[in-house]
C-alpha positions in Angstrom: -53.7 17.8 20.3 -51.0 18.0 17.7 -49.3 20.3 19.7 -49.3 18.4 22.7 -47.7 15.5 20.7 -45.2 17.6 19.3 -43.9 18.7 22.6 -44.1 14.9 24.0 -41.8 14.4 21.2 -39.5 17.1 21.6 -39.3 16.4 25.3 -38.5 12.7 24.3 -35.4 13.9 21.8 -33.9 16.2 23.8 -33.4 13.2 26.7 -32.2 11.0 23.7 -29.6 13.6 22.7 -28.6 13.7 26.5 -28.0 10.3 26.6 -26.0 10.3 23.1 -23.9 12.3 24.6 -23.5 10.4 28.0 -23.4 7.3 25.3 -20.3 9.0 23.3 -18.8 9.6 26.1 -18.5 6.1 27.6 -17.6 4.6 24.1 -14.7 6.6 23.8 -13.5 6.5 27.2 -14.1 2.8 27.1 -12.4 2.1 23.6 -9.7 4.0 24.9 -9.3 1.4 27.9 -9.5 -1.5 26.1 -7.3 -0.3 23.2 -4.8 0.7 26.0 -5.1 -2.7 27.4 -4.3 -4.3 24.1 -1.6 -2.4 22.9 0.1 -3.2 26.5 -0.2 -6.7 25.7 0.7 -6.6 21.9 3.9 -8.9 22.4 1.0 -12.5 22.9 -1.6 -11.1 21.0 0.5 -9.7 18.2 0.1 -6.6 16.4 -2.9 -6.6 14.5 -4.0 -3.7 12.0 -7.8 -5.0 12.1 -8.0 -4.3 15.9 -6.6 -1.0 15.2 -9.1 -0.1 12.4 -11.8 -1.7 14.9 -10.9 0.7 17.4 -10.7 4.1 15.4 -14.2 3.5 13.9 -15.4 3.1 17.6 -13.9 6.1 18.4 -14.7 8.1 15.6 -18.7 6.7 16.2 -18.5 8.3 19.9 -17.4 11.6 18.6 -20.0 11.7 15.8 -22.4 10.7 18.6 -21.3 14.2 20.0 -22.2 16.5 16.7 -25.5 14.4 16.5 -26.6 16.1 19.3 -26.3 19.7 17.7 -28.6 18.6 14.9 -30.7 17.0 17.6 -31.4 19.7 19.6 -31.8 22.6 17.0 -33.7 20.1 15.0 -36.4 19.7 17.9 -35.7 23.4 19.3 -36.5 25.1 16.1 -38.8 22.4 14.3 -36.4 22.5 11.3 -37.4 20.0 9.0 -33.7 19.9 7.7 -31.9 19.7 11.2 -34.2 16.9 11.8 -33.6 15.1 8.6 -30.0 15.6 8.9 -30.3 14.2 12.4 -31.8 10.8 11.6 -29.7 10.0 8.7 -26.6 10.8 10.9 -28.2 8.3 13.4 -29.0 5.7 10.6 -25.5 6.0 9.1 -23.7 5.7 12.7 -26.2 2.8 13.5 -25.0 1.1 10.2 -21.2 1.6 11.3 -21.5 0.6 14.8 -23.4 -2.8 13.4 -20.3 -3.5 11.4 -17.8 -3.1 14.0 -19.7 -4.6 16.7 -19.1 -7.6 14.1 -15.8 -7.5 13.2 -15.0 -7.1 17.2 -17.1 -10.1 17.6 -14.8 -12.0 15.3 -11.6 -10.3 16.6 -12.2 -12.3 19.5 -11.3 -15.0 18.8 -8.7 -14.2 16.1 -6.4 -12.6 18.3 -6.9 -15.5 21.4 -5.5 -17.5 18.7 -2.4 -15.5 18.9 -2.2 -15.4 22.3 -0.9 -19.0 23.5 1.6 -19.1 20.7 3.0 -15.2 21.0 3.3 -16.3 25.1 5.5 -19.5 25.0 7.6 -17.5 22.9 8.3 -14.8 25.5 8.4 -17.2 28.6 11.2 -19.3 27.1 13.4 -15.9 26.4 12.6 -14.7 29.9 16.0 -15.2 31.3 17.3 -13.4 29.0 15.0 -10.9 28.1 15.4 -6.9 28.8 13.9 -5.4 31.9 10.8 -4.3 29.9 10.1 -7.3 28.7 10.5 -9.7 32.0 8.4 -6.4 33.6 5.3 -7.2 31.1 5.3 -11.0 32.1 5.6 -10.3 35.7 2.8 -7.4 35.8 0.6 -9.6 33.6 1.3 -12.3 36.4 0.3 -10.0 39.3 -2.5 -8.1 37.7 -4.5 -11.6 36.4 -4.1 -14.3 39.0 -1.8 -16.4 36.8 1.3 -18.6 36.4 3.1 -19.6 33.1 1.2 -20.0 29.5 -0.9 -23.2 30.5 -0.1 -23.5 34.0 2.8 -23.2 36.6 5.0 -26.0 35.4 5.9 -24.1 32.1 8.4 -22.3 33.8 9.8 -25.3 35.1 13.5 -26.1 33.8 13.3 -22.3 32.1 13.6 -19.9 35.3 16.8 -19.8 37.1 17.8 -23.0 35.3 17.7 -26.5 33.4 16.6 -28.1 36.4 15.0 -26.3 39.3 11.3 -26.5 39.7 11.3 -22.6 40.1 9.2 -19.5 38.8 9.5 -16.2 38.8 8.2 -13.7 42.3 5.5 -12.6 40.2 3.8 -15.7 40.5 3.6 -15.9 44.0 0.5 -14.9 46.4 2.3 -13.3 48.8 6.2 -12.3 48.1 7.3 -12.3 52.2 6.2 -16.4 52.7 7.1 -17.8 49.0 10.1 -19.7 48.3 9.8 -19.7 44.7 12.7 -21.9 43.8 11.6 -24.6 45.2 7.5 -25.2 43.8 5.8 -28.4 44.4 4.6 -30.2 41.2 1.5 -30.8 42.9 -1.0 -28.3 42.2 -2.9 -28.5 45.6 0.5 -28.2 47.4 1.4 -25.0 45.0 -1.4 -23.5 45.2 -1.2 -22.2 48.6 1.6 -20.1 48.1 1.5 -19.4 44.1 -0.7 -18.8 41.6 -1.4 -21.9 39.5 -3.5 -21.4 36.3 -2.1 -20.5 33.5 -1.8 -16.7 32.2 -3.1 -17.8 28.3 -6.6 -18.6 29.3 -6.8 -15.6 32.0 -5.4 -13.0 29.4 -8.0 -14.1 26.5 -11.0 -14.0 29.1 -9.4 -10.6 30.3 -9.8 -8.6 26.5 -12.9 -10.6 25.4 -14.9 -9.3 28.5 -13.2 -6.0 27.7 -14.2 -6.6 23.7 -18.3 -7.5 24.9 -18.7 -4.2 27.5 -17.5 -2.7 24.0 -20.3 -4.6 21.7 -23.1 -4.0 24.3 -22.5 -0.6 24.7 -23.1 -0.5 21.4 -26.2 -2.6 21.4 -27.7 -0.5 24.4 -26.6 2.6 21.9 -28.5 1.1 18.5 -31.9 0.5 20.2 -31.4 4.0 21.8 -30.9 5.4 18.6 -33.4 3.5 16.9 -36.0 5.2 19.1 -34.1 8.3 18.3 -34.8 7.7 14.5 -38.6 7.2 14.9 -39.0 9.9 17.0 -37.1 12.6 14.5 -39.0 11.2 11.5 -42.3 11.4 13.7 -41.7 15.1 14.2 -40.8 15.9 10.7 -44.1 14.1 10.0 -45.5 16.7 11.7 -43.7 19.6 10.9 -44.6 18.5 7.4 -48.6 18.1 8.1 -48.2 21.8 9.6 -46.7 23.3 6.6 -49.8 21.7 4.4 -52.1 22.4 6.6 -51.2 26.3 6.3 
């Protein structure tokens, strides 16, 4: 009976350490992304040594997710108390990191949307004379989100082209072949069907916090995983243990 349990839970470890390994695997891969995403956008959200630190940890979590499943797998393979031992307290010890970045990217949130709408008006009113990389930010940020201006359209009213044309830049328009756009009307309805008309501050925060929360449930989905992953170790060193008395 003992024996039957034993393999049950062996079985069960072995498919946990598969999936920390799928699991490290999507959490650097998708820190990556999202760290990407912000550095591209560091000019509105600002640079931000927190977000950096935020990110590292994540990434040094998937990659200890990785060497987990060595002790894992020996630990289960062999019955070695030690492996096993080693195994959970990894697990415990990454579970306790990932629970303290998953908060501090919780709060990052909102510190850097605070940034955002401040850092932005700043750029958009040195557009005209801004280098190419710069004015090539602004406008791919335009195409890629769906957006125009900081809190809508009009902010680049009396900026692009000059003091008094209701103008904005290509990258705000739908579709490049039927948009005259130096010559926008300041009714939104009327805009709208040849430009995009919300504003880029609002799309850009929504845009990194959904990136942020795939981040933080990952790493939920990963904690109860390795929660399971901690019981089930400590059940077969429980085991192991009972053996070596019995004998």
């Amino acid at each position: 009976m003992a024996q039957g349990v034993n393999r049950v839970v062996k079985f069960m470890l072995f498919v946990f350490n598969f999936i920390f390994f799928a699991s490290g695997a999507a959490i650097i891969i998708g820190c990556s992304l999202v760290f990407a995403d912000f550095s591209y956008y560091e000019a509105y959200t600002g640079p931000n040594w927190l977000a950096l630190i935020v990110f590292i940890v994540f990434l040094c979590v998937g990659v200890f997710i990785f060497l987990t499943g060595f002790f894992g797998c020996c630990g289960a393979m062999r019955e070695n108390y030690c492996m096993l031992f080693t195994y959970a307290f990894i697990i415990l010890g990454l579970l306790l990191v990932e629970i303290g970045a998953g908060i501090a990217a919780f709060f990052l949130r909102d510190y850097i949307s605070s940034n955002i709408e401040k850092n932005m008006l700043k750029e958009l009113d040195k557009y005209p004379n801004a280098t190419n990389a710069s004015q090539e930010l602004f406008d791919g940020m335009q195409q890629q989100l769906e957006c125009c201006g900081v809190k809508d359209y009009k902010d680049w009213f009396g900026v692009y082209a000059n003091a008094t044309a209701n103008a904005v830049p290509a990258s705000c328009c739908r579709s490049k072949d039927t948009c005259d756009h130096f010559d926008i009307p300041t009714d939104p309805a009327e805009a709208d069907k040849t430009i995009y008309t919300k504003g880029c501050s609002e799309s850009l925060k929504k845009f990194l916090k959904n990136n942020l929360m795939t981040i933080i449930i990952i790493c939920i989905c990963i904690g109860l995983i390795e929660i399971t992953g901690i019981f089930c170790s400590c059940g077969l060193m429980r085991s192991i243990k009972n053996d070596y008395e019995v004998v």
